[in-house]
C-alpha positions as CSV (number, residue, x, y, z in Angstrom):
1,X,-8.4,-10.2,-14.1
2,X,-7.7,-12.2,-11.0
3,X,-9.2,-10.8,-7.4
4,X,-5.6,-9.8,-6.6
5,X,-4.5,-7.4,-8.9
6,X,-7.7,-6.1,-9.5
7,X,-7.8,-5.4,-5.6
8,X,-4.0,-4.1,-6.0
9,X,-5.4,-1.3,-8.8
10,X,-7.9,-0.3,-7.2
11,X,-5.6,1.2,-4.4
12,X,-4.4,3.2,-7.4
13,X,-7.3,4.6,-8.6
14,X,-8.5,5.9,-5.8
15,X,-5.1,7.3,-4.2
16,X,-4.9,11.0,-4.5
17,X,-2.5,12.1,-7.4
18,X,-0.1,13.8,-5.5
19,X,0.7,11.0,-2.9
20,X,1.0,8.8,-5.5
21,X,4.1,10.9,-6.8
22,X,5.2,10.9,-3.3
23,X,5.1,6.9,-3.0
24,X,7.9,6.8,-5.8
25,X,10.0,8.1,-3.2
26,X,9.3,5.1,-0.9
27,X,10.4,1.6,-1.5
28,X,8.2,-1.3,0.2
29,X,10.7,-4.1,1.7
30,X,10.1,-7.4,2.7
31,X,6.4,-7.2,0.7
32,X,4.6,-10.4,0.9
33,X,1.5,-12.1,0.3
34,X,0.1,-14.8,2.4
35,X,-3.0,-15.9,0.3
36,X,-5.1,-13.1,2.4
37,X,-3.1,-10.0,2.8
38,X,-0.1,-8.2,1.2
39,X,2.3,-6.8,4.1
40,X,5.2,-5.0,3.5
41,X,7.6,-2.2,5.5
42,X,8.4,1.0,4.2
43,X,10.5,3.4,5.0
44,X,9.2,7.0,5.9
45,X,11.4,10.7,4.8
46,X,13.2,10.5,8.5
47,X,14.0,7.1,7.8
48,X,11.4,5.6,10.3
49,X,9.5,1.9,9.3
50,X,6.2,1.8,8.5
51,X,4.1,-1.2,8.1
52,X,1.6,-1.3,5.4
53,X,-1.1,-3.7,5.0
54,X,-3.5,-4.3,2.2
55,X,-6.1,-7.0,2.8
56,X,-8.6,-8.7,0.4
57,X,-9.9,-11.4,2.6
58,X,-12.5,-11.5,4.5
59,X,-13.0,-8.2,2.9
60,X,-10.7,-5.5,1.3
61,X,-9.1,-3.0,3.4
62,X,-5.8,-1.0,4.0
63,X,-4.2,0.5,6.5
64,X,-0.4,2.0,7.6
65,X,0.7,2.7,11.1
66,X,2.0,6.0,10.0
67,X,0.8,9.7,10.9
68,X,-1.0,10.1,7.4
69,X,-3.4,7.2,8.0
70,X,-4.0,8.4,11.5
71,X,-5.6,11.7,10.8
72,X,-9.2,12.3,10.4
73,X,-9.6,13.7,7.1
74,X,-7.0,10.8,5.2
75,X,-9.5,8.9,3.7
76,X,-7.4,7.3,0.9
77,X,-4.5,4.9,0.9
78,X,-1.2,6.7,2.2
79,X,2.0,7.0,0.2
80,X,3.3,3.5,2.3
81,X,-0.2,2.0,1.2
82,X,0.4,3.1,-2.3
83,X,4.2,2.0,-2.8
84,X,2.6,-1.4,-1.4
85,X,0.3,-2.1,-4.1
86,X,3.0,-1.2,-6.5
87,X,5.4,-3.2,-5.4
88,X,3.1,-5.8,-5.4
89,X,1.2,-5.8,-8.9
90,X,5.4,-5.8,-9.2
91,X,6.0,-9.0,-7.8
92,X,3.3,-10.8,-9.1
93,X,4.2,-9.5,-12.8
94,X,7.2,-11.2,-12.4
């Protein structure tokens, strides 16, 4: 399994259930991959933009600009985070 999509599940498996049925609700535009990070917008319930990240070099990492991310006690990947890595095992399945 190549560094990528193993990096991409992982996300997954460590997101909590229930924001993972939230991130269906989301839809990640603009993803992309630039050979060290997946990037992608995402837009929030009130129709805000957030911008997701997911990085695997020089080290794996997340992160979203949104409120989830920001608090103290997230310590998994938000629902943008989440859609992200979706959408991205996604696009490199096809």
């Amino acid at each position: 399994m190549c560094e990528n999509h193993e990096a991409l599940t992982h996300i997954l498996e460590i997101a909590d259930a229930q924001r993972v049925q939230r991130a269906a609700d989301r839809t990640s535009e603009e993803v992309t991959w630039n050979g060290q990070f997946w990037t992608a917008f995402c837009r929030g319930a009130r129709n805000e933009i957030y911008t997701s990240r997911i990085t695997l070099v020089p080290r794996r990492a997340f992160n979203c600009n949104c409120q989830d991310r920001k608090r103290a006690d997230q310590v998994g990947p938000c629902k943008h985070v989440i859609s992200l890595a979706q959408a991205g095992l996604r696009q490199m399945a096809s």
